[in-house]
PyMOL CGO cylinders between C-alpha atoms (Angstrom):
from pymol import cmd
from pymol.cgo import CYLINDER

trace = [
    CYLINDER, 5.80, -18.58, 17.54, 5.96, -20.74, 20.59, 0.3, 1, 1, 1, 1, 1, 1,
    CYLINDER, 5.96, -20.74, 20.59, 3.68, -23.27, 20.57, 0.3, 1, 1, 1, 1, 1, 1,
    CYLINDER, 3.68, -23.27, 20.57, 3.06, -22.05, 24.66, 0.3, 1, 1, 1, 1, 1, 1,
    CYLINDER, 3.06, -22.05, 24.66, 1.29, -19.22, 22.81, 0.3, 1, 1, 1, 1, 1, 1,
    CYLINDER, 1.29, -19.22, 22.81, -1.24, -21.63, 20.90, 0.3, 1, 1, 1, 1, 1, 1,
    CYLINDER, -1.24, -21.63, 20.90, -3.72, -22.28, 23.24, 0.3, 1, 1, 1, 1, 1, 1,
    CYLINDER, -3.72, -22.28, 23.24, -4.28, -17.99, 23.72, 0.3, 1, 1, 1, 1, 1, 1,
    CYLINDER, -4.28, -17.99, 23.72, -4.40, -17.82, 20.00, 0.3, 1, 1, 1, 1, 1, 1,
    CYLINDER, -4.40, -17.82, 20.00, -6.92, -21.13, 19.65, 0.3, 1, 1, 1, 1, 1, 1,
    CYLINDER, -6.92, -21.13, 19.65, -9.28, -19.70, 22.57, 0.3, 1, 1, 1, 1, 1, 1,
    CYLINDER, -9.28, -19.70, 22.57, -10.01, -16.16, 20.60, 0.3, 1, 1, 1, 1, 1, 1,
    CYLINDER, -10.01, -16.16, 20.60, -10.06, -17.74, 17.46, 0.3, 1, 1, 1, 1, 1, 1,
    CYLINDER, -10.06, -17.74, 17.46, -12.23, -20.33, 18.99, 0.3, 1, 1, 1, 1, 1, 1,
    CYLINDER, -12.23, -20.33, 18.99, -14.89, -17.74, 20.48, 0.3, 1, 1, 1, 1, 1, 1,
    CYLINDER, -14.89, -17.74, 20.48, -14.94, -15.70, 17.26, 0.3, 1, 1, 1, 1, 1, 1,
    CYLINDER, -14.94, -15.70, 17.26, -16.09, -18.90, 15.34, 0.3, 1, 1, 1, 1, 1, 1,
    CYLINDER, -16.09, -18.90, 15.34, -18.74, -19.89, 17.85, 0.3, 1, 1, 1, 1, 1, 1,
    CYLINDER, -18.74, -19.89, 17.85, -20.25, -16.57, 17.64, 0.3, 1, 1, 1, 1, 1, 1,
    CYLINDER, -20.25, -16.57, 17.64, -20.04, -16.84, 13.54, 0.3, 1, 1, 1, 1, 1, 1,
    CYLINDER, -20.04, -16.84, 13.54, -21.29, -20.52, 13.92, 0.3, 1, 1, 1, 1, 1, 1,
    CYLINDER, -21.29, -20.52, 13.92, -24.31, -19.29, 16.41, 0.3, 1, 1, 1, 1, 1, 1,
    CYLINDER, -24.31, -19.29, 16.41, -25.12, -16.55, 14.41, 0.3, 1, 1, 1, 1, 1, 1,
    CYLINDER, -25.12, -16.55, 14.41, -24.87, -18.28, 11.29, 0.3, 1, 1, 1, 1, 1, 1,
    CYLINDER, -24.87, -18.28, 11.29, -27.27, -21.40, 12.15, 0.3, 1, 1, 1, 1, 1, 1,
    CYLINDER, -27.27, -21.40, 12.15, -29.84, -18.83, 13.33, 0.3, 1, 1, 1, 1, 1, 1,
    CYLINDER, -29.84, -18.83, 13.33, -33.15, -19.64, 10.73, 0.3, 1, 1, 1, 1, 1, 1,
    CYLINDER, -33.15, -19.64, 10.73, -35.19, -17.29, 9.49, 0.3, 1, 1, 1, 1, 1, 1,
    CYLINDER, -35.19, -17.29, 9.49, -38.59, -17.20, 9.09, 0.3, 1, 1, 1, 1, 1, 1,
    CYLINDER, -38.59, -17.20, 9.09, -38.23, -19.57, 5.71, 0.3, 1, 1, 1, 1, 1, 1,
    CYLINDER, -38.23, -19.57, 5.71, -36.36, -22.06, 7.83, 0.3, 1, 1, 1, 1, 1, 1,
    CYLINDER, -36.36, -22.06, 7.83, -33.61, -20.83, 5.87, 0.3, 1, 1, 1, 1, 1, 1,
    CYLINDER, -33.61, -20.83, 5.87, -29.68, -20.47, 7.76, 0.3, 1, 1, 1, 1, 1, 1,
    CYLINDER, -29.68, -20.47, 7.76, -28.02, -17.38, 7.64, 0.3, 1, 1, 1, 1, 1, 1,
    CYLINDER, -28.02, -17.38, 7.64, -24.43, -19.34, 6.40, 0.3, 1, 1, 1, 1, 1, 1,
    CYLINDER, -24.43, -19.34, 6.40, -25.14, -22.42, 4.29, 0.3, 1, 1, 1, 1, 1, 1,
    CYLINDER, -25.14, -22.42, 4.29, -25.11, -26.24, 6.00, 0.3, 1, 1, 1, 1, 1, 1,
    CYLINDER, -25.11, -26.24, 6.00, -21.90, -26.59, 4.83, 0.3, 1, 1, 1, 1, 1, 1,
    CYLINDER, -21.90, -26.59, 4.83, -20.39, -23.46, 5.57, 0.3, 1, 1, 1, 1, 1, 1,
    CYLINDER, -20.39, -23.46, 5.57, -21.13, -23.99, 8.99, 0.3, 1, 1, 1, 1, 1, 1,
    CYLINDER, -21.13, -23.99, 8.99, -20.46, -27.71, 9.18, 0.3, 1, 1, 1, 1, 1, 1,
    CYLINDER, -20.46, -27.71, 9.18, -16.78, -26.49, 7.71, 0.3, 1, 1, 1, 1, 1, 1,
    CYLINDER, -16.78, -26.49, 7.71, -16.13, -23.67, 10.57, 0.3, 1, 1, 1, 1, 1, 1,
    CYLINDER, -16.13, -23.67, 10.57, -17.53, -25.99, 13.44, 0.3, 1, 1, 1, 1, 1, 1,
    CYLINDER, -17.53, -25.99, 13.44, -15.19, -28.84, 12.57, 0.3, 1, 1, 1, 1, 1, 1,
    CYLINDER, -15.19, -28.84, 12.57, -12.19, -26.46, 11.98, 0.3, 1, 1, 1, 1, 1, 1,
    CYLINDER, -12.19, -26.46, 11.98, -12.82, -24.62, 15.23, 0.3, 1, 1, 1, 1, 1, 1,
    CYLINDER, -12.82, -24.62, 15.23, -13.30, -28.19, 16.77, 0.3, 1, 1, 1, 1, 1, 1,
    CYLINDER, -13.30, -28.19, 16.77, -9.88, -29.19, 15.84, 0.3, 1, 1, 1, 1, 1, 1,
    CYLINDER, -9.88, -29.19, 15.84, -8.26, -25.64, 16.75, 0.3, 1, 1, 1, 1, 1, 1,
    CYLINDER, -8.26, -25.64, 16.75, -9.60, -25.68, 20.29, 0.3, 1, 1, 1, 1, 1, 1,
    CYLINDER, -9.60, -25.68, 20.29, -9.08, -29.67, 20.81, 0.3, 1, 1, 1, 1, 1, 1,
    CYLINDER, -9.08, -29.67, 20.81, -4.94, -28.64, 19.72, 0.3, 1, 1, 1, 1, 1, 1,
    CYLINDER, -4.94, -28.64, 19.72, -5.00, -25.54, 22.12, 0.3, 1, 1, 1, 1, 1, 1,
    CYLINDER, -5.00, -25.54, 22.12, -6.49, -28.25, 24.72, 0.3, 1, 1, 1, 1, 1, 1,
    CYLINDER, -6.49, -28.25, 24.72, -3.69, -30.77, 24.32, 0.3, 1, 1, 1, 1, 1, 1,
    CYLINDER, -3.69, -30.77, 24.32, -0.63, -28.25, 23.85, 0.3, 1, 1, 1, 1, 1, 1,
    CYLINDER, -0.63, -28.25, 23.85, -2.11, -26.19, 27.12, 0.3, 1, 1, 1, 1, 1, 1,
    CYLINDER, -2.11, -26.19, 27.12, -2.33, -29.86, 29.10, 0.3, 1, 1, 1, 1, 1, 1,
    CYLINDER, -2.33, -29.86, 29.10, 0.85, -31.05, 27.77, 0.3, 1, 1, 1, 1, 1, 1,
    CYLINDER, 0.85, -31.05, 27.77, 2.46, -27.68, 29.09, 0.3, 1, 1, 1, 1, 1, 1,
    CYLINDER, 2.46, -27.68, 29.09, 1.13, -27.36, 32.07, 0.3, 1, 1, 1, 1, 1, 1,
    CYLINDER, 1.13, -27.36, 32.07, 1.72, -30.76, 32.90, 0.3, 1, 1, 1, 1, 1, 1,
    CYLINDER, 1.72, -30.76, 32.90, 6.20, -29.88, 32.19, 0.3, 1, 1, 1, 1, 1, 1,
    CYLINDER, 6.20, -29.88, 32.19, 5.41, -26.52, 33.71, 0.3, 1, 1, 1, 1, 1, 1,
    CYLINDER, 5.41, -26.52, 33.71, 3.30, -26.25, 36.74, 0.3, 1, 1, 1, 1, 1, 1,
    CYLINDER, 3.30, -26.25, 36.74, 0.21, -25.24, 36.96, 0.3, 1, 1, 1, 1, 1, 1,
    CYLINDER, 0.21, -25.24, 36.96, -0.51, -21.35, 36.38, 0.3, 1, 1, 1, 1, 1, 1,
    CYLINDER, -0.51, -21.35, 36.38, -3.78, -20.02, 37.20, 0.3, 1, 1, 1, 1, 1, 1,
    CYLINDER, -3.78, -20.02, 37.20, -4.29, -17.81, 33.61, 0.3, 1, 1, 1, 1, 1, 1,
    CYLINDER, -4.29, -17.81, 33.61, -2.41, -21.07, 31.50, 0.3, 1, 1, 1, 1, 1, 1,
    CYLINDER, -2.41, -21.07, 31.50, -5.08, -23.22, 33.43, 0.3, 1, 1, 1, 1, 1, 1,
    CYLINDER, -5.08, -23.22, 33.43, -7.96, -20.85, 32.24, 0.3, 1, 1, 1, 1, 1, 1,
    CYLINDER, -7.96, -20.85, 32.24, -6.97, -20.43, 28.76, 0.3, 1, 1, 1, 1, 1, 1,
    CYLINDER, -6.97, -20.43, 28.76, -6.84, -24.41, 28.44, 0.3, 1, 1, 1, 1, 1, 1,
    CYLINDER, -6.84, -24.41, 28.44, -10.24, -25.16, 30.08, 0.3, 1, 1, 1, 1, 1, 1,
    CYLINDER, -10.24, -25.16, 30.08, -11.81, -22.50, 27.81, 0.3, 1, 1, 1, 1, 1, 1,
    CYLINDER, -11.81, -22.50, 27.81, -10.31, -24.47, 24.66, 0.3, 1, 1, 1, 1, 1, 1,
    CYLINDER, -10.31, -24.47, 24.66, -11.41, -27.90, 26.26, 0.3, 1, 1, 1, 1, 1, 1,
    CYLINDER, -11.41, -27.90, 26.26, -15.16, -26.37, 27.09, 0.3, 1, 1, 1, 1, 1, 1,
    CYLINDER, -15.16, -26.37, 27.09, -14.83, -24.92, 23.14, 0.3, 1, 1, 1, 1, 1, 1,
    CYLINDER, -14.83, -24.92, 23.14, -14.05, -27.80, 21.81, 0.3, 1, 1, 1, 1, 1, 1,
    CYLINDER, -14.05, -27.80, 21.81, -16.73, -29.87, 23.20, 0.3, 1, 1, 1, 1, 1, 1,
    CYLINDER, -16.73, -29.87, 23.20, -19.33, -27.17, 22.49, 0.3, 1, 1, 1, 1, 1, 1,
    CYLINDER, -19.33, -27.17, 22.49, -18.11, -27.45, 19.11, 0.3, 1, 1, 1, 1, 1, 1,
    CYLINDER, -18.11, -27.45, 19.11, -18.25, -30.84, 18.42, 0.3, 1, 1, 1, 1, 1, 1,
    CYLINDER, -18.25, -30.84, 18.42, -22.03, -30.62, 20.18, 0.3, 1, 1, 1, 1, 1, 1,
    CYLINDER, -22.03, -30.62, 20.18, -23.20, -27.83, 17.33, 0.3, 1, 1, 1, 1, 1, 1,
    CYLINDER, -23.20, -27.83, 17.33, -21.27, -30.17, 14.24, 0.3, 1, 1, 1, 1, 1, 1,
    CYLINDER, -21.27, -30.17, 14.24, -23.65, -32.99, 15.84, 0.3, 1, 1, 1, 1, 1, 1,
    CYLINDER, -23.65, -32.99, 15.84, -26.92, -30.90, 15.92, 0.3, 1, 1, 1, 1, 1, 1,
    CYLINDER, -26.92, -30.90, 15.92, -26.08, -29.34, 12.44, 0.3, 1, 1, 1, 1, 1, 1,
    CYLINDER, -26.08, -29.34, 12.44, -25.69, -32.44, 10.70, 0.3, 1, 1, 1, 1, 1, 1,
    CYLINDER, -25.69, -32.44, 10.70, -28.96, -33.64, 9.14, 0.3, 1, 1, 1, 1, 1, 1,
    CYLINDER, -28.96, -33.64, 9.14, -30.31, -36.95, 9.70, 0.3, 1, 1, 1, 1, 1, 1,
]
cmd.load_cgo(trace, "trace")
């Protein structure tokens, strides 16, 4: 695999585990999560690192390459993923 491909793989991947992670953290009416704290502390900081490589191979390409309107896409997705993710890992974490 090229590693020009990453960033399209780490986007899907990356949207998958933020509707898992959403899902997941939704409580019921015990106050209960769907996935366990950790489970979903695990996914969040997995996707987080997924999407922040996708972000950094799709900047460090575009920056040889040129800028391509679909390449540009796919890496601000992974950058807006990223941060999202590191925002739920923050508000799952208990103080």
């Amino acid at each position: 695999m090229k590693s020009s491909n990453f960033p399209y793989i780490a986007s899907v991947l990356g949207l998958f585990l933020l509707l898992v992670v959403m899902k997941g953290s939704e409580a019921s009416s015990d106050s209960a999560t769907a996935l366990p704290l950790l489970t979903l502390l695990i996914i969040s900081e997995f996707a987080f690192i997924v999407t922040a490589v996708g972000a950094y191979i799709g900047l460090k390409q575009i920056r040889s390459t040129g800028i391509r309107p679909a390449y540009l896409v796919i890496t601000v997705v992974c950058i807006l993923l990223s941060v999202r993710f590191l925002q739920l890992g923050i508000e799952l974490w208990p103080l």
